[in-house]
C-alpha positions as CSV (number, residue, x, y, z in Angstrom):
1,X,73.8,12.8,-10.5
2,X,74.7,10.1,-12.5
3,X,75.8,10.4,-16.3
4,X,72.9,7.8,-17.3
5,X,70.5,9.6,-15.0
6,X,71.0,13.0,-17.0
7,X,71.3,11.4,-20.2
8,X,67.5,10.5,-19.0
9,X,66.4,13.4,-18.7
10,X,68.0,15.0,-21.3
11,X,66.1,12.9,-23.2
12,X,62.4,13.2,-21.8
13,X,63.0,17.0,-22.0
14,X,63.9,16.8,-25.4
15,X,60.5,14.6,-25.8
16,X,58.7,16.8,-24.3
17,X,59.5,19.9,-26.6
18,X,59.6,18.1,-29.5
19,X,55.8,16.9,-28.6
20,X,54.9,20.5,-28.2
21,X,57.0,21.4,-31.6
22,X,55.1,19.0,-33.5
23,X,51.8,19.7,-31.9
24,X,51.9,23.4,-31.9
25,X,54.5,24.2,-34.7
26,X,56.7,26.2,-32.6
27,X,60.3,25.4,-32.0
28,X,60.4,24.4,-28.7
29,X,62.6,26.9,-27.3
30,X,60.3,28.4,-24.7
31,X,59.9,24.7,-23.1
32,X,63.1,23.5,-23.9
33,X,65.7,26.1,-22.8
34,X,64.2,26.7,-19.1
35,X,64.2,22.9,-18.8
36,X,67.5,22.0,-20.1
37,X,68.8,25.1,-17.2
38,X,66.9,23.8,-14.6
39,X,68.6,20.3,-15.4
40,X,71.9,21.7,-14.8
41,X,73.4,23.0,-18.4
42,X,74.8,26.6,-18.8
43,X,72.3,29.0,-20.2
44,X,74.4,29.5,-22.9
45,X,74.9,26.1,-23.9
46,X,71.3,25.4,-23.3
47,X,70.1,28.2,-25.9
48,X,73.1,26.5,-28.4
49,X,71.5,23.0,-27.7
50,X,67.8,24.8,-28.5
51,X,69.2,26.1,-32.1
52,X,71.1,22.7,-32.9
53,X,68.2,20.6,-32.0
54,X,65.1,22.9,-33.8
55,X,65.9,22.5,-37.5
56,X,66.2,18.7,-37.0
57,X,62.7,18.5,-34.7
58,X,61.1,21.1,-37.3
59,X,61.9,18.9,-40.2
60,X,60.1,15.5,-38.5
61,X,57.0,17.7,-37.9
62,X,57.1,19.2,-41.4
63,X,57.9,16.1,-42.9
64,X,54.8,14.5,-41.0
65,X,52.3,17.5,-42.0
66,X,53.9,18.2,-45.2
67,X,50.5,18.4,-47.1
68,X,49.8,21.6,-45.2
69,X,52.3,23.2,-46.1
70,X,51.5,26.7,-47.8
71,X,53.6,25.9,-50.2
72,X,52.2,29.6,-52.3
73,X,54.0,31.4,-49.5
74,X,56.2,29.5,-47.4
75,X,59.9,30.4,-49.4
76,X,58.9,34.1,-48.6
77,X,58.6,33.0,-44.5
78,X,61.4,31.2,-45.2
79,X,63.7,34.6,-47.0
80,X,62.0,36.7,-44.3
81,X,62.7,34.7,-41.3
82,X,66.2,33.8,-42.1
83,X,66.9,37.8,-43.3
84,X,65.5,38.6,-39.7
85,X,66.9,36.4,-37.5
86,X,70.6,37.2,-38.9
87,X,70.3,40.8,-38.7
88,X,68.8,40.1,-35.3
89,X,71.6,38.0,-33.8
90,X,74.3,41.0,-35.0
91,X,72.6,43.3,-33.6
92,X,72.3,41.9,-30.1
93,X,73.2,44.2,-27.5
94,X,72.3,47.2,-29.8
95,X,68.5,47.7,-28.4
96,X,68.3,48.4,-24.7
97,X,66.5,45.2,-23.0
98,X,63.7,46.9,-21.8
99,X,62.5,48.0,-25.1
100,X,62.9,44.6,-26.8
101,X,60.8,43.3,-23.9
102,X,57.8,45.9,-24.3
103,X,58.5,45.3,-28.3
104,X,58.0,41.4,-28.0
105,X,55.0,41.8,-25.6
106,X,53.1,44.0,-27.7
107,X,54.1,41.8,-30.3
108,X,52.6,38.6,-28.9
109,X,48.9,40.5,-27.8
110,X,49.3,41.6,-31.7
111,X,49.3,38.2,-32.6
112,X,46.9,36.8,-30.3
113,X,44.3,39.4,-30.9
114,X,44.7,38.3,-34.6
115,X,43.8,34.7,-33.4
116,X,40.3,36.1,-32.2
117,X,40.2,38.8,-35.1
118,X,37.4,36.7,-37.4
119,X,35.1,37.3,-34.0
120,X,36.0,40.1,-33.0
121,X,36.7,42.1,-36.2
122,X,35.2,40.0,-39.4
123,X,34.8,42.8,-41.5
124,X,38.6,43.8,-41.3
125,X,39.4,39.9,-41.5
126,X,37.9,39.6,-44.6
127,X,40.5,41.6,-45.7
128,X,43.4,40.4,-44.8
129,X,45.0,38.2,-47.0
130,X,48.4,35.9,-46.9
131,X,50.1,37.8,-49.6
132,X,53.7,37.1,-50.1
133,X,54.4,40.9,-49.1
134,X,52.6,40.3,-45.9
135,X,54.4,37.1,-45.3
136,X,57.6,38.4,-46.3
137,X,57.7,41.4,-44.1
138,X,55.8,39.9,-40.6
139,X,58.8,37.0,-40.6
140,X,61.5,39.5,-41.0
141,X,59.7,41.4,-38.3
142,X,59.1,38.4,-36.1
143,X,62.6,36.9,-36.9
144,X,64.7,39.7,-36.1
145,X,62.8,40.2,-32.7
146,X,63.1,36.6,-31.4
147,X,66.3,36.5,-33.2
148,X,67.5,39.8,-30.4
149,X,66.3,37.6,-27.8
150,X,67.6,34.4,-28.9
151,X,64.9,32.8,-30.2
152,X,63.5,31.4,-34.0
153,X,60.7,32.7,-34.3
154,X,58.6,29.6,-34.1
155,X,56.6,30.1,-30.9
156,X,55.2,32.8,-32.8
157,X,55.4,31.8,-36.0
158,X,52.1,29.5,-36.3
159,X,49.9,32.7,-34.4
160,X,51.7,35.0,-37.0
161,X,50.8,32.8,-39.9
162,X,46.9,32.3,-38.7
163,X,46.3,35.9,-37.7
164,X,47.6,36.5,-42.0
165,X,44.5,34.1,-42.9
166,X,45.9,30.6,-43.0
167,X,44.2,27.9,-41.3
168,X,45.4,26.3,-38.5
169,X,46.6,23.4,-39.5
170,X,48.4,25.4,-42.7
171,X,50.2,27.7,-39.9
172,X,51.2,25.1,-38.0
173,X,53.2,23.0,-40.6
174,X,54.1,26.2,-42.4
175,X,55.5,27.4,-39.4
176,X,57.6,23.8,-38.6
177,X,58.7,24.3,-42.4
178,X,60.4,28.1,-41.6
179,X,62.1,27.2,-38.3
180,X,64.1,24.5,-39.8
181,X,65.7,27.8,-41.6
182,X,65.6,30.2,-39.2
183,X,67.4,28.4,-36.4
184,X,70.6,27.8,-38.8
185,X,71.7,31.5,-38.4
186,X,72.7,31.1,-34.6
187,X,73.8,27.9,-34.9
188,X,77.5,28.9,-36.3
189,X,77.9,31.3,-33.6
190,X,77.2,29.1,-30.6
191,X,79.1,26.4,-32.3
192,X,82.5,28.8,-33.0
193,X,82.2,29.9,-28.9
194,X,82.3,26.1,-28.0
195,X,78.6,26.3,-26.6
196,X,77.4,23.5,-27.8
197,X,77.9,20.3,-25.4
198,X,77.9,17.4,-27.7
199,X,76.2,14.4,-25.1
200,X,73.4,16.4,-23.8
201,X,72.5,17.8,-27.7
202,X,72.4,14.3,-29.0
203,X,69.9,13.2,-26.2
204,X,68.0,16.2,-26.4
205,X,68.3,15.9,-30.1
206,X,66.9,12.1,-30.2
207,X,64.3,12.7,-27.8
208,X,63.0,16.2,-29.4
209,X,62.6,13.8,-33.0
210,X,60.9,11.3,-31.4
211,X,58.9,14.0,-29.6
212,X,57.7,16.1,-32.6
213,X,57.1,13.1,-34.9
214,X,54.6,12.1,-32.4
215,X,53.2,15.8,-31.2
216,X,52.3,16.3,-35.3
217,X,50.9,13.3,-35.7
218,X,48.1,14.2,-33.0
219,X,48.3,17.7,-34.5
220,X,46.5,16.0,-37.7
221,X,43.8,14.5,-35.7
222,X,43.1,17.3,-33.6
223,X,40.3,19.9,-34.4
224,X,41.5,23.4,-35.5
225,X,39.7,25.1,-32.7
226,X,41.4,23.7,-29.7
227,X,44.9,24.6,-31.6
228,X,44.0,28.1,-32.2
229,X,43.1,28.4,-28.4
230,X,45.9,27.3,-26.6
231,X,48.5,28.8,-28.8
232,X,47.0,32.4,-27.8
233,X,46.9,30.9,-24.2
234,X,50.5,30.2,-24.9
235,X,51.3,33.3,-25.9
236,X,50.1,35.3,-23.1
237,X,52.3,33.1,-21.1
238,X,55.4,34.2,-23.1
239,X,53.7,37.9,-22.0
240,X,54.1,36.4,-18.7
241,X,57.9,34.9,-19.0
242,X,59.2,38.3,-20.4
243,X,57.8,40.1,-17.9
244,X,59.2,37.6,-14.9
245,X,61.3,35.0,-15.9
246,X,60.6,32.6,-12.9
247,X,56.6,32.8,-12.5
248,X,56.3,33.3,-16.4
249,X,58.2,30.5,-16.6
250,X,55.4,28.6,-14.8
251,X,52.5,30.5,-16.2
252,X,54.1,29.4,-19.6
253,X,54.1,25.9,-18.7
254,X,50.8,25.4,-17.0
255,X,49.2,26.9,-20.6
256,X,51.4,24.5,-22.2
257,X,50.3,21.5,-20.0
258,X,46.7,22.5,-20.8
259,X,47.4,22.9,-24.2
260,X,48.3,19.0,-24.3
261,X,45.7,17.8,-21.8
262,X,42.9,19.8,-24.0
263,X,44.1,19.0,-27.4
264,X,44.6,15.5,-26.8
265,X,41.2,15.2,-25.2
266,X,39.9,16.1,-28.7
267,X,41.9,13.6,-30.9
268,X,39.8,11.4,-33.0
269,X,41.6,8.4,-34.2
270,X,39.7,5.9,-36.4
């Protein structure tokens, strides 16, 4: 293939995560790293690229939707999430994989249940507050379990934040505020191996800003209700993904294509 061809599609595949970053407020991991394999980049270097490129697309999107921003709470996400995902990296190999995967799936029905909770359970709802111990302890949790797998937490992150009692739109940019933090404590690691392949980063990495300044833009216009929907569709098909890499893999992208199709379909731009 030839070297402008990839640098193409390094590029559009960085757009393409960095839409569904800005849109969604997660990191763009799930999307990107599966993408940047399938275009040919080690899996190693693609997960390096994903942590290099997420505190720089997280900071566009926060930037952008930076007066939702639960600014009460967010520095204990922040402490939480970074605590987590540290401890999380070091202690790769420590937990056998089959009990991080049953872990992270229950994890991710927790957190889509709490979606639905307000319907399903409003009583209890009611109850539930955003407290800064709450906050604090649920990104340490969620941080040091993505952190395991290699992950920042921020496909979770915004379903974490809205199951605690934030809006939607307060989850999401919340969540895009965290992740520029979290994702700095792999990124030393990856870049001491020699991971990290500088040509592909940089196209991901302009593409994945262009993506997410876009992605939150739309975010803002978009009614809370379609948000809140496809993130728990996208998080059954993480369920999916961790229980078969190749079809969750698909699963996890058809709910993110209709995530895009649905949420654009209810933009409202004056």
């Amino acid at each position: 293939m030839e070297p402008i061809t990839q640098m193409i599609i390094y590029i559009l595949i960085g757009l393409f995560a960095g839409f569904m970053s800005g849109m969604f407020g997660i990191g763009g991991g799930t999307v990107r790293i599966p993408l940047l394999n399938l275009a040919g980049l080690p899996l190693l270097s693609a997960f390096g690229t994903n942590f290099l490129v997420i505190p720089f697309a997280s900071f566009v999107g926060a930037i952008t939707q930076r007066r939702n921003i639960a600014k009460e709470i967010v520095i204990y996400a922040i402490i939480g999430g970074v605590l987590g995902e540290v401890i999380g990296a070091y202690s790769v190999g420590f937990i056998p994989t089959l009990i991080l995967a049953v872990i992270f799936v229950t994890l991710c029905f927790i957190v889509a249940f709490g979606i639905h909770s307000s319907r399903i359970v409003p009583k209890l709802t009611q109850r539930i507050k955003p407290t800064k111990k709450n906050i604090f302890g649920s990104s340490f949790f969620v941080s040091f379990i993505t952190g395991l797998r290699g992950g920042s937490g921020g496909q979770i992150f915004p379903a974490l934040f809205k199951s605690l009692g934030l809006d939607t739109h307060k989850a999401i940019a919340t969540s895009l505020t965290v992740s520029i933090f979290t994702a700095f404590g792999a990124i030393p690691i990856y870049w001491h191996r020699g991971d990290i392949i500088w040509l592909p980063t940089f196209c991901v990495l302009i593409g994945s800003m262009a993506g997410a300044r876009v992605g939150s833009k739309i975010s803002l216009k978009t009614k809370p209700f379609w948000l809140t929907e496809r993130r728990a569709s996208s998080l059954i098909g993480l369920f999916a993904k961790r229980t078969s890499p190749i079809s969750g893999f698909a699963v996890s992208l058809r709910c993110t294509q209709r995530a895009c199709f649905a949420a654009l379909s209810q933009v409202r731009i004056p």
